[in-house]
Structure formats: structure tokens, C-alpha cells
C-alpha positions as a printed NumPy array, in Angstrom:
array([[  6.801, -26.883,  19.373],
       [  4.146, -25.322,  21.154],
       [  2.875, -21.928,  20.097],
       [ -0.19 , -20.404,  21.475],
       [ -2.376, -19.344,  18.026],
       [ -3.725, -16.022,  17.407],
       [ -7.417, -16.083,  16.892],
       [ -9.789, -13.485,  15.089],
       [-11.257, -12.715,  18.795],
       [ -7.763, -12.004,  19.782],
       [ -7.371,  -8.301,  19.983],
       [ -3.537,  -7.486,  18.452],
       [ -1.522,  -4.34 ,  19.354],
       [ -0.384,  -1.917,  16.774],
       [  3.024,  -2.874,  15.71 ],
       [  3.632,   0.041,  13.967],
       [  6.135,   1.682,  15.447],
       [  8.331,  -0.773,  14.516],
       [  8.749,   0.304,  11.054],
       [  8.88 ,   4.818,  12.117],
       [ 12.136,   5.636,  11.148],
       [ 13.463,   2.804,   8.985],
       [ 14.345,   2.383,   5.321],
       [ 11.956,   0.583,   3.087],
       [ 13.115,  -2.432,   2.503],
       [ 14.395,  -2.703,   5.882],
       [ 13.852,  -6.466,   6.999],
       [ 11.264,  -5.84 ,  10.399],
       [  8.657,  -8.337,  11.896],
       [  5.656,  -6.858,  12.632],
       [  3.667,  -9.721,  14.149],
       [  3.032, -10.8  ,  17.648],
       [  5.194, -13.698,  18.067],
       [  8.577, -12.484,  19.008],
       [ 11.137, -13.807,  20.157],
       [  9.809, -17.368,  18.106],
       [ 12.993, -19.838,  17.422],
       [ 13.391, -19.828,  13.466],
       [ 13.272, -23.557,  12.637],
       [ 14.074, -24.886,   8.773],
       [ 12.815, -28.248,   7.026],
       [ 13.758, -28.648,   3.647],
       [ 12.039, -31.814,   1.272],
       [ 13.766, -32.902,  -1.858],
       [ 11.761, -35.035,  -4.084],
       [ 11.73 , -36.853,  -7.754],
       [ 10.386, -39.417,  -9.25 ],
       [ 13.213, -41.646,  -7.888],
       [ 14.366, -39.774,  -4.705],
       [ 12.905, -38.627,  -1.075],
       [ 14.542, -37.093,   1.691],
       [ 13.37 , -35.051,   4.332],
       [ 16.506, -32.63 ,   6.144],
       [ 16.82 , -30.162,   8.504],
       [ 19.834, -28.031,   7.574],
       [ 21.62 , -26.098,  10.833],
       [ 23.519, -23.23 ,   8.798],
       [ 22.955, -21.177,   5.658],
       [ 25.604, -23.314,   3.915],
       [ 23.192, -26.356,   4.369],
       [ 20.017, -25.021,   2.959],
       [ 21.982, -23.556,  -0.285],
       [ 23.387, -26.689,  -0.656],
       [ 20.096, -28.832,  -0.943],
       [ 18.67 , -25.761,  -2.571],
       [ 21.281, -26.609,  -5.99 ],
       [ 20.612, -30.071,  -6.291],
       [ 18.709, -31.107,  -8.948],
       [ 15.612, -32.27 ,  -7.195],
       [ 12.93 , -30.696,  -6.39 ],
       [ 12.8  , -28.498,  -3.025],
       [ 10.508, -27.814,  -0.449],
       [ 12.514, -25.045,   1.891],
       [  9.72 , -24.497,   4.606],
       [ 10.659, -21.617,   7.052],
       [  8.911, -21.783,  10.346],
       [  9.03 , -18.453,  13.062],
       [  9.698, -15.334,  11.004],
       [ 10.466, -13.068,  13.97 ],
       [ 14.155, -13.735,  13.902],
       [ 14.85 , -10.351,  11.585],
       [ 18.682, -11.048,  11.199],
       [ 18.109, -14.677,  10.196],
       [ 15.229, -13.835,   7.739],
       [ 17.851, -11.235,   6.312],
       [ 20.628, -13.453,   5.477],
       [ 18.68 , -16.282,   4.469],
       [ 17.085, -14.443,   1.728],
       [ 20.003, -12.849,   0.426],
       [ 21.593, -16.907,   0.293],
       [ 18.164, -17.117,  -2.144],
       [ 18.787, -13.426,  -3.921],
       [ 15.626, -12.156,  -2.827],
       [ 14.6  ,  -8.617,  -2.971],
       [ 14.795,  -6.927,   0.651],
       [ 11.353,  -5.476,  -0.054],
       [ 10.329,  -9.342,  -0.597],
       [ 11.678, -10.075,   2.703],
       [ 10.16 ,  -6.987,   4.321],
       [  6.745,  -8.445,   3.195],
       [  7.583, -12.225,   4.052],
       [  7.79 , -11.232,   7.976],
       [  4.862,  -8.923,   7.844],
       [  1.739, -10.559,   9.122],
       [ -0.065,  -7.281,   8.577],
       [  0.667,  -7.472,   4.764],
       [ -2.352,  -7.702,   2.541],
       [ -2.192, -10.738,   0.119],
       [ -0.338,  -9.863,  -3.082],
       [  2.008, -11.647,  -6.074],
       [  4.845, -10.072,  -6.972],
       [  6.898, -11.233,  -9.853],
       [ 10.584, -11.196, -11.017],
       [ 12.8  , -12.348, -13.195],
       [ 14.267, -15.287, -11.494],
       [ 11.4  , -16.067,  -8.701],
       [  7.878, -15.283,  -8.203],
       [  7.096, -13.785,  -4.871],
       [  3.282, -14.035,  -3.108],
       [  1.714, -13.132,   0.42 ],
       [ -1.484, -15.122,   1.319],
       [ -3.461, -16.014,   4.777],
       [ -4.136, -19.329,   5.793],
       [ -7.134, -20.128,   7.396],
       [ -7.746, -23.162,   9.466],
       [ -9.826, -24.466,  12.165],
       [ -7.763, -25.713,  15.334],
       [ -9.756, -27.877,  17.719],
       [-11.592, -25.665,  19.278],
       [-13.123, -24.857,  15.923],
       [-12.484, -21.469,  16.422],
       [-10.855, -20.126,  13.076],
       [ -6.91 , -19.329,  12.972],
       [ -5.511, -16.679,  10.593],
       [ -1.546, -17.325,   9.647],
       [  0.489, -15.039,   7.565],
       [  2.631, -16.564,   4.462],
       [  5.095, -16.033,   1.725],
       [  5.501, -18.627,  -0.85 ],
       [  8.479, -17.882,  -3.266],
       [  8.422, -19.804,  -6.321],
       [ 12.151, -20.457,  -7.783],
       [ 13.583, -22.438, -10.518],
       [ 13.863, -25.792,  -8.617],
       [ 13.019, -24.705,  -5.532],
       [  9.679, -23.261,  -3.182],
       [ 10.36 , -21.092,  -0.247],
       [  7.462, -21.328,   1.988],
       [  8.326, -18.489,   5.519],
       [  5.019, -19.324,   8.063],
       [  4.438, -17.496,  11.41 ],
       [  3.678, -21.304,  13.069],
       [  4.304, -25.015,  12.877],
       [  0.465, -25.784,  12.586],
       [ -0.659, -25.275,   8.828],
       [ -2.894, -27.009,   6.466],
       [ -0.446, -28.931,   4.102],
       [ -0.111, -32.257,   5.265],
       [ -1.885, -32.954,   2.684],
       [  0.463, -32.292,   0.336],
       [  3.608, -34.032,   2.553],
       [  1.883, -36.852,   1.982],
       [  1.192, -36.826,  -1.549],
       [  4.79 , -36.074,  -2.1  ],
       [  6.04 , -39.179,   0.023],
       [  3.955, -41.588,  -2.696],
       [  6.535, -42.617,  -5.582],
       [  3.142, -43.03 ,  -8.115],
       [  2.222, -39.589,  -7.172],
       [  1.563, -36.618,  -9.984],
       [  3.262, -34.237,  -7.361],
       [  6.457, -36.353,  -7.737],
       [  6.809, -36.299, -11.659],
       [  6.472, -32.604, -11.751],
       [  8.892, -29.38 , -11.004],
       [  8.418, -26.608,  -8.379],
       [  5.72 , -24.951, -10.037],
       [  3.471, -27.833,  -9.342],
       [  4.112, -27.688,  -5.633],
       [  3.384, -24.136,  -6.018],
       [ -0.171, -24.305,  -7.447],
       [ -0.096, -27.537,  -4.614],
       [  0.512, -25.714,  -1.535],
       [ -2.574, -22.586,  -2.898],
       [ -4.989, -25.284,  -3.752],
       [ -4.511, -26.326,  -0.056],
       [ -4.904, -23.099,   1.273],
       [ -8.141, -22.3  ,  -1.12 ],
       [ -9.351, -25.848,  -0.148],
       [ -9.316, -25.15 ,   3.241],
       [-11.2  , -21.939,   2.871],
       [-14.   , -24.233,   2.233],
       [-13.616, -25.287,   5.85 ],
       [-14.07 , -22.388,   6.951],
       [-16.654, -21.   ,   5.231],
       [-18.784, -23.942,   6.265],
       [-18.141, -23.245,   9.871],
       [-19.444, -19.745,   9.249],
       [-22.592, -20.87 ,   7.532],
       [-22.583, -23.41 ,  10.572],
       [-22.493, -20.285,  12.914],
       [-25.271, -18.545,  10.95 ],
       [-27.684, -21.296,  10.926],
       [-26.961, -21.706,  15.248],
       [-27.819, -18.146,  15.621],
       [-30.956, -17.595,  12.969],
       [-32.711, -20.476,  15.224],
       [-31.546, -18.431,  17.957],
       [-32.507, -14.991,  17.013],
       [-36.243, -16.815,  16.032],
       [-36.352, -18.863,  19.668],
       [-34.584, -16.325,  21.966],
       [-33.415, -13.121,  21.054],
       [-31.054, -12.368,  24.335],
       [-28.653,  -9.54 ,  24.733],
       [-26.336, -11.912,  24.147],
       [-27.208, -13.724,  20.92 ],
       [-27.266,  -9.73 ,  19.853],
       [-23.042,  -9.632,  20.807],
       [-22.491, -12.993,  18.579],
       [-24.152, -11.248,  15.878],
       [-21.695,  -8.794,  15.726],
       [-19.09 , -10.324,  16.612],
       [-19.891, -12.363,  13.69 ],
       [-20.338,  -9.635,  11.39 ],
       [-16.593,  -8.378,  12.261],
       [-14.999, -12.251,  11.69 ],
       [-16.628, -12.483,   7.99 ],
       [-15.729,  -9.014,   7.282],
       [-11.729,  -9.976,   8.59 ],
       [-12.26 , -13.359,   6.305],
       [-13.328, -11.742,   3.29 ],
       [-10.451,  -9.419,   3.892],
       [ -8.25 , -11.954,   3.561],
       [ -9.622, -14.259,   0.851],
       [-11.212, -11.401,  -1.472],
       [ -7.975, -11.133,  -3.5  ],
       [ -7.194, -14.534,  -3.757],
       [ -9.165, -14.659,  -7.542],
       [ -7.418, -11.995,  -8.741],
       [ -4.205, -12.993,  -7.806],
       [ -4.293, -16.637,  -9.293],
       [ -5.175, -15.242, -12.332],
       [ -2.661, -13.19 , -12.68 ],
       [ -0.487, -16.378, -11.903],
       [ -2.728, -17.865, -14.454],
       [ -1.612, -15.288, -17.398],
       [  1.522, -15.123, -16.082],
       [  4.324, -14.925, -18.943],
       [  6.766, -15.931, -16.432],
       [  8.931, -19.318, -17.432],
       [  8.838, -20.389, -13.973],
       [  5.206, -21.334, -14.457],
       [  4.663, -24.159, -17.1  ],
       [  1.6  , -24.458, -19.577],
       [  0.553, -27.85 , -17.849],
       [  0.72 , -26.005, -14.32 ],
       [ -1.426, -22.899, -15.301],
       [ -4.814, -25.444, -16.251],
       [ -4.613, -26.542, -12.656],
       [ -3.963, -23.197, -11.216],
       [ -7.175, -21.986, -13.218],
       [ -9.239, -24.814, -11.174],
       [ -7.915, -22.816,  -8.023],
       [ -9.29 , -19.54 ,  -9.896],
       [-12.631, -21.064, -10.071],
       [-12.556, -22.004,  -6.624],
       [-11.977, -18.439,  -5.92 ],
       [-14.889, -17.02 ,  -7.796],
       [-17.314, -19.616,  -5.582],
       [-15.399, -18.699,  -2.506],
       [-15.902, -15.206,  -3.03 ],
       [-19.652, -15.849,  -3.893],
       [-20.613, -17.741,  -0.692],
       [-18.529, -15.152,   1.216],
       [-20.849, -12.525,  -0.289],
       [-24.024, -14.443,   0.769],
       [-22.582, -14.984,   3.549],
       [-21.696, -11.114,   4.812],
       [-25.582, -10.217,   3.367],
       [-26.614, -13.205,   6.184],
       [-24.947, -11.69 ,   9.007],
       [-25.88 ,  -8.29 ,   8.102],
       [-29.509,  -9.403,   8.318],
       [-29.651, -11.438,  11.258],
       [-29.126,  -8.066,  13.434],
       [-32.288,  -6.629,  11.351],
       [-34.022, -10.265,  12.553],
       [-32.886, -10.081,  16.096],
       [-34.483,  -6.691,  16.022],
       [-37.563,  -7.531,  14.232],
       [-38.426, -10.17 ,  16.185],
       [-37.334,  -7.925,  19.247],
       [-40.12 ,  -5.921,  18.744],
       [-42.416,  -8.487,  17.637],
       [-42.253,  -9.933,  20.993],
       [-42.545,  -6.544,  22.42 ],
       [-45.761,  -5.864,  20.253],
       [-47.086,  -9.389,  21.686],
       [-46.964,  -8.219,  25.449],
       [-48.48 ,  -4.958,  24.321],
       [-51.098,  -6.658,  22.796],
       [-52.006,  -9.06 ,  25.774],
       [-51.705,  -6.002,  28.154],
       [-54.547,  -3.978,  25.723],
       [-56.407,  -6.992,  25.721],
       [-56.693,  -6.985,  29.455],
       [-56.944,  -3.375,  30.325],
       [-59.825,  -3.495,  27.311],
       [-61.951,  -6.212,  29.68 ],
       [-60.694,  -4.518,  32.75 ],
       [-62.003,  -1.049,  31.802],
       [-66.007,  -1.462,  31.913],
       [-65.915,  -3.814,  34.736],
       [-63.699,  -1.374,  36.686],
       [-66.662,   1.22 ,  35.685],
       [-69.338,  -0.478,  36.768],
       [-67.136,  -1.334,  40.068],
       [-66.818,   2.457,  40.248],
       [-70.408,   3.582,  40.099],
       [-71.268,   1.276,  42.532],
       [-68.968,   2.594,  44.525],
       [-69.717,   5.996,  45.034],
       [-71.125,   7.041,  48.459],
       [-74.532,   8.114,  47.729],
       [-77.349,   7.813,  49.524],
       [-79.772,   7.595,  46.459],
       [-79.096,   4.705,  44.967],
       [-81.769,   2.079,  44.718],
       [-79.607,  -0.728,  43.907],
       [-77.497,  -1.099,  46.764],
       [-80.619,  -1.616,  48.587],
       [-81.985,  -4.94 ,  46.578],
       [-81.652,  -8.244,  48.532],
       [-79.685,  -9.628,  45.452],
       [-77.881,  -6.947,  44.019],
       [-74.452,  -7.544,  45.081],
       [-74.825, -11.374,  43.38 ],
       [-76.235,  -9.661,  39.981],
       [-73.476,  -6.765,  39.662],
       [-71.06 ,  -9.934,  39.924],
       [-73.243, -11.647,  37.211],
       [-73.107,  -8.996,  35.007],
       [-69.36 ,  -8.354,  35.754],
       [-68.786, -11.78 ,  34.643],
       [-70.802, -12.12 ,  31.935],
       [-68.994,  -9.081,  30.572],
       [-65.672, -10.719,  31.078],
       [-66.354, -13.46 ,  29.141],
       [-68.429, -12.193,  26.363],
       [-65.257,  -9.829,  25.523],
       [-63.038, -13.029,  25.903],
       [-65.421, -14.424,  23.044],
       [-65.043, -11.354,  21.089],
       [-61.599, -11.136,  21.021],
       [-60.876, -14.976,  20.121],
       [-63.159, -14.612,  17.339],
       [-61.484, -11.275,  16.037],
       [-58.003, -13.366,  16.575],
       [-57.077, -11.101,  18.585],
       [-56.023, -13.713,  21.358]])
């Protein structure tokens, strides 16, 4: 299924509108993908058992969704409103959960309740371009079950599909709450990815900004500036929502599960650390570009001193010489336009001297 991806240089239209007038709760994409086919994949998995399915009707998905197995219930295209509606009522979801879970504009957040844990997250990813790719999900944690609703087809847990097809696997001997913390830890892997394509982009434009300062290494500045600001945005609240998964009293989440999900929490906090340095290096770079703007200005100025400095005496004597009176002795000599060029020279470079030994050239 091809889907063209939204990138951060992508300028979106307010979707607003949309929601004026409407109930909350009120099930309403707000993306820029309408019209997107809704497609379902459902994994079931134990120690013993692995199937892979791809249900056609509601009656389907609830059906693999009771057996005993583990379930991966990955829903791909969340503009279909009506289909996003009944599916989570088949799954008892709040309609304020589903009114987040096709909301692309939703900040990322962890609701939880009694029978399911709810959570909004971006995933970031390079595609291969390496230009970085923002996706909105929802990850619903149930008893036996994970409900995973994704804007594309293209995400970052392959990973994970293939860890669950090995029989020896840990992912395989554990419940849904495993696959849980599975499918964040890819998502806060993958951060790493990105954040080492930033500090890639960084590095490209300091040796820029040093070699050649052009109007246009000026624009990727900022337009770097504005992509770690939107990234930061969107991974910030990533350590304070794990560990609130982490001290979660919620029976969904077992003891065993929360020690790895505290790993993720740690990732978080160095995440959120290099993000910092990061957003302090781009910030500075347009102080750089500007320093060494001027610096290069202040080098011509200095060159063009330098030269109207030699220029000015021998553009004196040049005018004394010139002056149209009859009374002048010297423009009489036999020799005297040979010496006024002798002295003109030796002036010229006896300030040339003076100048290279002041470092001044």
C-alpha cells in the first residue's frame, strides 16, 4: 500500500474545523490522510502457537481477540471515522479514547482504566530519503490483547514481528503487557535514530557556517531550529509517561514487565538530555553564522584600511606634484619624475613592512 508520508517540512492545514460544533467524545479524524482504506492484521502468539490473520468483519477480530493467546490487533488508516467507531465499541473503549486514537494532532499522553490502559505517542523514523517522518499512535493495552491504530503501513516494529515469530523468544513466553513495553522500547529506540541524524545535520552545517556562511546555510539553520523544536515536542513527555506506566497500580501491568519498562524510562532521561544539547546547538549555530558573518566582513574592512592607509600619502605626494604652479623647482630637475616614483615606491613598501610586522596583514 502506497501512502505518500508526511514530513516535518511538510506544511499541514488546520483541521480544526472539523471538530466546531461536535460533542466531545465525538469519534473525528483530524489528520491529513483521508479517505485512507482501514486495513486490520491481527498476530496471536504463545509459547506453542503462531498465526498471523487478517479478519474482514468486526465478528472476526472479536473472535481472535477471546482466544487465549496472546494478540497483536494492529489497525492501519484511522480516517475511516465510522469504522474506528464501531471497532472500539467491539473492544469497550471509551469514545473519548477513540476521539484521541484518530487525532494526529493529539499530544502524547497515558490514560488509564479499569479494564485497559490507553496511550498516544509519535513515532519517529527515517524513510530513505533520511528525511525524518512523524506518525501518530494509540497503543491500548488489554487483558490478552494490544490494540495498536497507526496513520500508515510504514512503522518501526519489525523488529518486534520478528522476535515474536522465534519459538525460543522472551516475547513469546510472556502476556500482552510485554508486547506493550515491546512495541515503546521500539519507538524510544528509534528516537536514537533520529537524534543521530540531527547531530549528523549539526555537525554538516557547523563546518558550513565556519567554511561558507551563505544565505542559504542561514535558511537550514532555521529550518533546523523549527524540526528539533517539533521533535522535542513530541518526545519530551515520553519520561514522564513511562513512569507513570512504571508506578502504575494497574493489574494489567506485571511486576516483571515494569523493570523493563524502567530501562525505557532511562532511555528517556538520555533522550531528553541529548535533545537539550541538541536545541542549545542549533540555537548557537545562527549566533556562529553571524559571528563569523561579520568576521569576514571585518576582514575586507581591514584589507580595504590597509590599502587606502598606503594609498593616502602616495596619493598626496601625487597631488602636490600636481598642482599647476609655475614655482616649483622640482618639476624642472632632469630626474625628478624617476625620484618622485622612487620615493612613491619606497613608501609603498616600507608601509607593506610595517604592517606585516604589526600583523596587521
Amino acid at each position: 500500500m502506497a501512502i505518500k508520508k508526511s514530513k516535518f517540512k511538510i506544511k499541514k492545514t488546520s483541521t480544526l474545523h472539523k471538530k466546531m460544533g461536535k460533542a466531545p467524545g465525538t469519534v473525528t479524524y483530524m489528520g491529513q490522510r483521508e479517505n485512507t482504506a482501514t486495513l486490520v492484521s491481527i498476530i496471536n502468539y504463545s509459547q506453542d502457537v503462531y498465526d498471523v490473520a487478517l479478519p474482514n468483519t468486526f465478528e472476526d477480530i472479536v473472535k481472535l481477540k477471546n482466544r487465549s493467546e496472546t494478540s497483536w490487533i494492529d489497525v492501519i488508516g484511522i480516517s475511516d471515522e465510522q469504522y474506528i467507531d464501531n471497532l472500539g465499541k467491539h473492544f469497550g473503549l471509551n469514545s473519548l479514547v477513540l476521539e484521541d486514537a484518530v487525532n494526529p494532532q493529539q499530544r502524547p499522553k497515558i490514560d488509564e482504566y479499569e479494564d485497559y490502559i490507553f496511550g498516544v505517542f509519535k513515532m519517529l523514523y527515517l524513510d530513505e530519503n533520511q528525511e525524518i517522518v512523524s506518525e501518530h499512535l494509540a497503543l491500548t493495552l488489554l487483558d490478552t490483547s494490544v490494540l495498536v491504530f497507526q496513520e500508515l503501513k510504514d512503522d518501526v516494529f519489525n523488529g518486534v514481528r520478528e522476535r515474536i515469530k522465534l519459538k525460543s523468544g522472551r516475547i513469546r513466553t510472556r502476556g500482552a503487557d510485554y508486547l506493550y513495553f515491546a512495541l515503546l522500547d521500539a519507538i524510544v529506540d528509534n528516537y536514537f535514530v533520529v537524534l543521530e541524524s540531527i547531530n549528523q545535520k549539526i555537525e554538516n552545517l557547523e563546518e558550513e557556517v565556519y567554511d561558507n556562511p551563505t544565505p542559504d546555510v542561514a535558511r537550514r539553520i532555521q529550518d533546523l531550529k523549527k524540526e528539533v523544536l517539533r521533535i522535542r515536542r513530541h518526545i519530551f513527555p515520553m519520561r514522564e509517561l513511562i513512569g507513570r506506566l512504571v508506578d502504575s497500580e494497574s493489574k494489567l501491568i506485571s511486576k516483571d514487565t515494569k523493570i523493563y519498562l524502567k530501562d525505557i524510562q532511562d532511555h528517556c532521561v538520555e533522550i531528553n538530555e541529548s535533545l537539550q544539547i541538541y536545541r542549545e546547538m542549533s540555537m548557537s549555530l545562527m549566533e556562529m553564522y553571524m559571528s563569523n558573518i561579520s568576521n569576514k566582513m571585518n576582514e575586507v574592512m581591514k584589507v580595504l584600511t590597509i590599502m587606502a592607509s598606503i594609498f593616502i600619502p602616495l596619493t598626496f605626494i601625487a597631488g602636490v606634484y600636481g598642482m599647476n604652479f609655475d614655482n616649483m623647482p622640482e618639476l624642472h630637475y632632469k630626474h625628478a619624475y624617476p625620484m618622485v616614483w622612487g620615493v612613491m615606491i619606497a613608501m609603498f613598501i616600507g608601509m607593506l613592512i610595517y604592517f606585516k610586522r604589526k600583523k596587521w596583514l
